[in-house]
N, C-alpha and C positions, 0 to 999 in steps of 0.2 A: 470385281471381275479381273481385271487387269492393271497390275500394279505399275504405272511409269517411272522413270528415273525423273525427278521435277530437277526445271533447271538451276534452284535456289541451290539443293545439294550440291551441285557441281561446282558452283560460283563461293560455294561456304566450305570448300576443301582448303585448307589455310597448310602451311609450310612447317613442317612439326619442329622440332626441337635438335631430332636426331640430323634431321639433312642440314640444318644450319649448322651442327656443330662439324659435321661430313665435310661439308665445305670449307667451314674456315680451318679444321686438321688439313687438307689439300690443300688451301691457298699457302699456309704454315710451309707446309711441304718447299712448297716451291720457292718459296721466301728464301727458305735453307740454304737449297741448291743454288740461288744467284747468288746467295754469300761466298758457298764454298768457291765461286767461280772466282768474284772478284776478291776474296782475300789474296789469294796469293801463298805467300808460305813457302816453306824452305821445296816441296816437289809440287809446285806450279802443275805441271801434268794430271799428276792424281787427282788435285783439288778440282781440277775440271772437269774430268768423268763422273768424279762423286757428282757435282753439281749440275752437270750434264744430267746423269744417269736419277736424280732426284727433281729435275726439273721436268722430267720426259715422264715419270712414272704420276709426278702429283697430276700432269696435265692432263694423262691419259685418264685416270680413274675419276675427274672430274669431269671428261664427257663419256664415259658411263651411263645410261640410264635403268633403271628397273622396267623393262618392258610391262606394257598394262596390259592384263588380259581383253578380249574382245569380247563387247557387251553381249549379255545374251539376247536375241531379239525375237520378237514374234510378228511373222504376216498374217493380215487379216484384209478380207474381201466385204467391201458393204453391196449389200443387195436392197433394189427397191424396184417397189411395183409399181406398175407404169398407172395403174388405174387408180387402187386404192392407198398409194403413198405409204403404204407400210413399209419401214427399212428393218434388214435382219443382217447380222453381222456373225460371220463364221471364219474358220482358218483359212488360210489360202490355198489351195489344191493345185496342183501341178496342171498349166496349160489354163489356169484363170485370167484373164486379160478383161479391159472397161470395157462396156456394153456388151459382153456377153450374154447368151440369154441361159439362166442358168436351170432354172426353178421354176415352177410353177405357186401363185401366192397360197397361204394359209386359209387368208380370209375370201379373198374373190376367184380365187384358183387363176386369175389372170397371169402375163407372163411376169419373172422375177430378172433385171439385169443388172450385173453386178456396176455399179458409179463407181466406186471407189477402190483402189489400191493401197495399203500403206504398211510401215512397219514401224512397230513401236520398242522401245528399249525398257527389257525388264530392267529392277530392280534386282539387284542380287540379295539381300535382305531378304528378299520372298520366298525363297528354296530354303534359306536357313531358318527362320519362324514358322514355314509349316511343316520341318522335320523335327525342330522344337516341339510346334504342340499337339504329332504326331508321338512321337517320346510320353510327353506328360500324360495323351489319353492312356497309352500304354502301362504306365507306370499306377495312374490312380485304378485304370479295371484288373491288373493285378493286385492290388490292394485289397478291391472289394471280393 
């Protein structure tokens, strides 16, 4: 029905290769620039703006971050009958709020109100596997 993001995912997102080496190219950086400061050298002046202008640039691009996109999430409303305890679970509708009376039941036509509020965090995965194997049915009924 409803694919969640599990929190294993999240916790098993590990630090790749490229950001590590991102970061020690800008620690590098800046290393540079406090040299050129404290060497010295025949125009003392220069060697400070280089080192200046190389210590300001590595710092900056190191608090940089790549903005994450924001999850896609879906509301859902649970419904339950006051008599016959059946629960039924739909979208959220504009002006849905708890103990509303929403419905009428399926089974004992008694009344339906919604207990629950909640929102759950799709998976991004999910949009891309079912344009996948929206694609592949497309691809084999051309075939046939």
């Amino acid at each position: 029905m409803i694919d969640e993001e599990e929190e294993d995912e999240i916790l098993n997102k590990g630090v790749s290769f490229k950001k590590v080496l991102k970061n020690v190219a800008l620690l590098a950086l800046i290393i540079i620039g406090a040299l050129f400061i404290y060497m010295g050298g025949t125009d003392q002046m220069t060697n400070f703006f280089i080192g200046f202008t190389l210590i300001c640039i590595g710092s900056t691009l190191i608090q940089i971050q790549k903005q994450e996109e924001e999850p896609t999430r879906q509301t859902l409303s649970i419904l339950k009958c006051e008599k016959c305890e059946v629960t039924k679970v739909r979208n959220y509708e504009s002006g849905d709020f708890v103990f509303k009376i929403v419905d009428s039941c399926e089974n004992c036509d008694d009344t339906m109100k919604i207990k629950q509020i909640y929102s759950v965090k799709l998976k991004k995965s999910t949009a891309k596997k079912q344009a996948k194997e929206v694609k592949l049915k497309d691809k084999k009924q051309a075939k046939t």
